[in-house]
N, C-alpha and C positions, 0 to 999 in steps of 0.2 A: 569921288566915289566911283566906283567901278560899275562899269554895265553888269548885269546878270543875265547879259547872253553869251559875255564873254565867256563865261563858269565852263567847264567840262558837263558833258550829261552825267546825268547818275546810273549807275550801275544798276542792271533788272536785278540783281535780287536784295540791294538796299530799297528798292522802292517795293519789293514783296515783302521784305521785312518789318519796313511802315506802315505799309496796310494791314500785316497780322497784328503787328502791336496796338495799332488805332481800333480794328476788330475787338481783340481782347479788351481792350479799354470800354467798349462799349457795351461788352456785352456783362464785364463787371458790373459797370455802372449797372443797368436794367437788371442783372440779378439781386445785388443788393439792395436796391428801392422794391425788388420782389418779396425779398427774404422782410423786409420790413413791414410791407404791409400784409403778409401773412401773420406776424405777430403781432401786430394790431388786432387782425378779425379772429386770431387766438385766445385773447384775453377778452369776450365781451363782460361788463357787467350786470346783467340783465337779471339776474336770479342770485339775492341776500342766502346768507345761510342761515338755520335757522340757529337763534340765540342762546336758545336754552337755559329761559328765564324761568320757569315756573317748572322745574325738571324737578324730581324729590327719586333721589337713588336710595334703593333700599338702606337700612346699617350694615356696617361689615362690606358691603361693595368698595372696591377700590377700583376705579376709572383708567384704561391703559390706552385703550383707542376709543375712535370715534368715525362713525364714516354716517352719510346718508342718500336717499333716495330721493323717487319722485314724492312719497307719499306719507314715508318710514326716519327713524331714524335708528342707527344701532351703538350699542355701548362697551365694548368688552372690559368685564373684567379681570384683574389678573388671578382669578378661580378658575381661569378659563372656560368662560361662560360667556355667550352672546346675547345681551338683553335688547330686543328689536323692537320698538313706541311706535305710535303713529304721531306723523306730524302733528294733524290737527288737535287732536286734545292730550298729547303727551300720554295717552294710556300706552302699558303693556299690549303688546301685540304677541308675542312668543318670546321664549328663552330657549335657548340650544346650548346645550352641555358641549363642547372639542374636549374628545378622548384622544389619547396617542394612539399611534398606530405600532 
């Protein structure tokens, strides 16, 4: 086996270009273990939606979205009409008619 001091040196900008590569390499790695635990603390579970067990939509409603609040929840239908509950006991809170513009 051959000494490895016999070797030639290395060239300065093969050994600058190992260090940009070993850089980049590192600074991958530490982003992508970044990028992961931001999407971890993106999704927490911490607040159910609510079920919408004991819900009673009028006749003739037809259901197209659904969105909710801290407090509310809202129902459009496609009369385009926005019927707005409250959480707690499912009542009516307001209805808003969308008229075109």
């Amino acid at each position: 086996m051959e000494d490895p001091s016999e070797f030639p040196a290395e060239p300065t900008n093969l050994k600058m270009l190992r260090r940009l590569v070993t850089t980049l390499l590192i600074v991958m790695i530490v982003g992508f273990i970044a990028l992961i635990l931001m999407l971890v603390m993106r999704f927490p579970s911490s607040k159910p939606t609510n079920p919408l067990t004991n819900l009673t939509i009028p006749a003739g409603i037809n259901a197209t979205a659904y969105t909710q609040g801290d407090d509310w929840f809202a129902i459009v239908d496609d009369g385009n009409t926005i019927h707005i509950y409250n959480q707690s006991d499912n009542s009516l809170r307001q209805t808003i008619k969308i008229t075109p513009q």
